[in-house]
N, C-alpha and C positions, 0 to 999 in steps of 0.2 A: 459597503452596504450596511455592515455591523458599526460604523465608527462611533456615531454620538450613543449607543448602547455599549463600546465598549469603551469611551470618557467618561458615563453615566456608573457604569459600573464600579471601575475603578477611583473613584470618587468615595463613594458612598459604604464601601467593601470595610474600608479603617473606622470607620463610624459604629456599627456593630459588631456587637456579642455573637457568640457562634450559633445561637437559635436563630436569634434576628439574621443573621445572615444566610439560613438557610432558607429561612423562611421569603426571603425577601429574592434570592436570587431563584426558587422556586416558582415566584409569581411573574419574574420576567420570560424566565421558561417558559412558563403555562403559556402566557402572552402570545409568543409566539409561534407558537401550535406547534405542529409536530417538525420535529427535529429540534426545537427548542433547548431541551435538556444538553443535547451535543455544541451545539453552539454556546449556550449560556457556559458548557464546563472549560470551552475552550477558552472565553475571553477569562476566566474567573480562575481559573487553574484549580478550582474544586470537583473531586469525584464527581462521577454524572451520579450514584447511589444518595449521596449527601443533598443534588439538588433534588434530583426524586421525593425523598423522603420529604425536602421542605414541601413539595408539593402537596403532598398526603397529609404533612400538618395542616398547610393552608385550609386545605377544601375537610378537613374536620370540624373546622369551625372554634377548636380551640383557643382561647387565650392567649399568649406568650407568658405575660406574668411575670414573676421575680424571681422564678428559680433556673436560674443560667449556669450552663459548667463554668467555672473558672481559666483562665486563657491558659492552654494548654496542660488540662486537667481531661483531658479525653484519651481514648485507645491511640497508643500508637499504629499509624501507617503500617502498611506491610513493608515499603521501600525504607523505613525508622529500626524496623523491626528485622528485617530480612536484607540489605543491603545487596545483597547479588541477588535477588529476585528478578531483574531484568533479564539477567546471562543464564538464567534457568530457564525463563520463558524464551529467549532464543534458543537454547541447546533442545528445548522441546520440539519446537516447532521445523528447526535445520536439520533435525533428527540426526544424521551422523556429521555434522558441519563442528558439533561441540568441539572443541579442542583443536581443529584446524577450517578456521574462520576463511581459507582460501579452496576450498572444499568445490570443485568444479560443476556440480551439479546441486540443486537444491530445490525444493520443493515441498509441499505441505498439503495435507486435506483436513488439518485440524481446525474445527470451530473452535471459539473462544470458550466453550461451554466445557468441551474434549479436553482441552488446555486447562483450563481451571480442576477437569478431575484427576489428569498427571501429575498433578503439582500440588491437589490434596492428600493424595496418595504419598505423596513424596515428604508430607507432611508439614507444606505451607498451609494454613487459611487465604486462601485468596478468593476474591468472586470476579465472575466473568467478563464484569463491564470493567475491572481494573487490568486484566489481563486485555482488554481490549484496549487502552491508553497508553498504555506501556509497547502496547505493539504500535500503534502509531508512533509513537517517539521513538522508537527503532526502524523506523520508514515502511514499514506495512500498512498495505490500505486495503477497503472492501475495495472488490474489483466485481468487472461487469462479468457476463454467465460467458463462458464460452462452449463452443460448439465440439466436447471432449464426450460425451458419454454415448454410451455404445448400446444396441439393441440387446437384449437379453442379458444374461449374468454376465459379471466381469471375472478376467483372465484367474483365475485363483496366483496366479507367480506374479502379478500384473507388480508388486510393489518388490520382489524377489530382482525382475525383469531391471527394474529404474538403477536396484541396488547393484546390480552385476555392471550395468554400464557406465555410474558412478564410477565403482572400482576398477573397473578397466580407463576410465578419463586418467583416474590420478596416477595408475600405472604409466603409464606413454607419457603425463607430463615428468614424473619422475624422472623416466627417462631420454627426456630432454624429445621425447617424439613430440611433432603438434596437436593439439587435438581444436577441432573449430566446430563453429556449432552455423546450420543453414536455416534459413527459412525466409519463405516468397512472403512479402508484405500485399496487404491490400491494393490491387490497383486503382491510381486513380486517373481523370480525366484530365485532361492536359487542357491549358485555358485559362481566363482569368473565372473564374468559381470561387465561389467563398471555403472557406476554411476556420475554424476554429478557432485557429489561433488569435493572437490581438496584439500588435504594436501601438506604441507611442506617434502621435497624429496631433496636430494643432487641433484643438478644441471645433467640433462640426467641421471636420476634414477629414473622412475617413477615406480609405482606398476602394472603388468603384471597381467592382467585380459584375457579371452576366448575374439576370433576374433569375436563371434558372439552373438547373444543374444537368440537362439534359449532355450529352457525350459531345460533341462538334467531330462529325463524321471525318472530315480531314486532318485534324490532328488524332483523334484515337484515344488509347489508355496508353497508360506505363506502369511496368510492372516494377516493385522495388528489390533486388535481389540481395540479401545481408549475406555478410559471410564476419563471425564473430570469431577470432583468435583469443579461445578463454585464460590463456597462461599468460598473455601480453597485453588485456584488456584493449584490444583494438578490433575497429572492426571497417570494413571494406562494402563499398554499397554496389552494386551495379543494376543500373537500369535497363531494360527491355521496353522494346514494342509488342515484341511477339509474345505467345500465352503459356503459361506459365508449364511449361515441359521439362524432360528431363536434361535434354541436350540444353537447354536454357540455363537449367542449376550446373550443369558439366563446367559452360562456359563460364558462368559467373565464379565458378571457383577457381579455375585453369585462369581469368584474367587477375584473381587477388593473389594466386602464386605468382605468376609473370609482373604484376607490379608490386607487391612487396615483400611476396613470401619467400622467395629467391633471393632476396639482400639480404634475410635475417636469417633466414635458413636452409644454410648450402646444401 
């Protein structure tokens, strides 16, 4: 979608001086309404701060003029400046993950905003939109809202709770016990239905799916049942008709011991 904006870009990026480039990648930004700054920083490899601010030149109304820094006569980066800056902001956010990266449980409630006052305390300068780039380059992404929060106060041990079953995970793997992790995936309708996803199709050849998504009362749902072995990163799927109960998750784990958990672990 981005392509001739990011030929356009790249093109044009070696031509200016680092105002004119702010200024200029600023205006593509602007361009493109919101979400702009994220995309622009993504084809451009520049801080989303640095296009911002060209922003806020532009619509000043200011000059450019002749007084330019000199090419690499500016602040150094914090990743210039702090080089394990990355493995801080992981060790922050994996909270006890720091130092063993195979850490069986993991989990975060920290915004980027949280993140950025840990690590000023800690006495980096960093601002929260660079902590937020660094986490995507470590495979973190905004995720959609889910259905976790609870009527009234929450548990006061609620993070006490996560931590004791952590430390009970790594005890059993230590000791060579399994530890696996379950959970019922969304069912879905069985049928040709469309789907999300997208393959490779000769050009106006797509695959013909039903106009609607309505259930087809003779085939039904299926239910997806995971069964995750977090020490052997494998995981065992079984599917259901029936709804999602407990004899259902019995079964579905009783059949990933019977087909693999028996061969690997007598």
């Amino acid at each position: 979608m981005y392509e001739m904006l990011e030929k356009k870009i790249q093109q044009i990026m070696p031509l200016l001086d680092e105002k004119q480039l702010r200024r200029y990648l600023g205006s593509e930004a602007e361009a493109l309404g919101h979400g702009g700054i994220a995309i622009v920083s993504g084809i451009s490899g520049k801080a989303r701060n640095t296009i911002a601010a060209g922003i806020r030149d532009n619509r000043s109304g200011e000059n450019i003029g002749d007084r330019t820094r000199k090419a690499g006569g500016g602040r150094k980066s914090i990743r210039e400046k702090h080089p394990e800056i990355p493995k801080m902001i992981e060790c922050v956010v994996s909270d006890s993950t720091c130092g063993n990266p195979e850490n069986p449980l993991t989990y975060t409630t920290k915004s980027t905003r949280k993140i950025k006052q840990i690590l000023n305390g800690k006495g980096y300068e960093i601002g929260h939109n660079v902590v937020g780039d660094i986490l995507e380059e470590q495979g973190y992404s905004l995720q959609l809202n889910q259905k976790m929060l609870q009527i009234g106060d929450e548990h006061p041990d609620r993070n006490t709770q996560f931590e004791f079953i952590n430390d009970k995970a790594k005890r059993f793997l230590l000791a060579g016990i399994p530890v696996i992790s379950v959970d019922a995936k969304k069912k879905e309708n069985l049928g040709s239905f469309i789907n999300n996803g997208r393959t490779y199709r000769k050009s106006k050849d797509p695959i013909k799916v039903l106009d609607h998504d309505f259930p087809i009362k003779e085939l039904g749902k299926v239910t997806p049942f995971g069964v995750y072995d977090i020490s052997r990163n494998e995981g065992f799927v079984n599917l259901g008709i029936s709804k999602d109960t407990a004899e259902f998750a019995v079964e579905s784990i009783s059949r990933c011991v019977a087909d693999i958990g028996e061969k690997r672990i007598p």
